[in-house]
C-alpha positions in Angstrom: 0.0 0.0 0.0 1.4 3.6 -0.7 1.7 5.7 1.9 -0.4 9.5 0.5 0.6 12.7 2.3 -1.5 14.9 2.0 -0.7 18.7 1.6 -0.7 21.4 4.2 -3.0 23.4 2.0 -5.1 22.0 -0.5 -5.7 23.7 -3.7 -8.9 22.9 -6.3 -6.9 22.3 -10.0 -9.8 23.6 -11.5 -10.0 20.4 -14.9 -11.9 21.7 -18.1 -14.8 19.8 -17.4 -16.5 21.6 -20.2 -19.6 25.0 -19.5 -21.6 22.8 -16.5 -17.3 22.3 -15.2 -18.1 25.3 -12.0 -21.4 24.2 -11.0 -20.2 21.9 -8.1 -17.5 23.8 -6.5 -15.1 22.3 -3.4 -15.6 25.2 -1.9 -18.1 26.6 0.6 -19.2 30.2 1.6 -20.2 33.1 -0.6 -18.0 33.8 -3.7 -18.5 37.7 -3.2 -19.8 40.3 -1.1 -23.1 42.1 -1.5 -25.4 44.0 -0.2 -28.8 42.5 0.6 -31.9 44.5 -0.8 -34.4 45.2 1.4 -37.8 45.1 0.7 -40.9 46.2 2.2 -41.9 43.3 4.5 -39.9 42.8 8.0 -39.3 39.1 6.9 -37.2 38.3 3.8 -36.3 34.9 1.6 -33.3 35.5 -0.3 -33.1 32.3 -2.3 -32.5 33.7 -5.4 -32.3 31.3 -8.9 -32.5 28.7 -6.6 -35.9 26.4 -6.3 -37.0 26.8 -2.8 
């Protein structure tokens, strides 16, 4: 059996996977900040382009 290291840090080699390739990223968290809007109800769902 080998014996696998693993890295300190791991890094994502992003493979051409073809245009659907970034859909499932390793990586958690929000890719960029923003600014919610606010609307005019106290209650808000932000799920946008998503189906809930």
């Amino acid at each position: 059996m080998n014996q696998y290291t693993p890295p300190k840090v791991w890094t994502w080699n992003k493979p051409n996977g073809g245009a659907f390739a970034s859909i499932n990223r390793p990586v958690a968290g929000p890719t960029h900040e923003k600014e919610l809007p606010v609307g005019k109800h106290p209650l808000q769902l932000y799920s946008l382009a998503t189906p809930n």
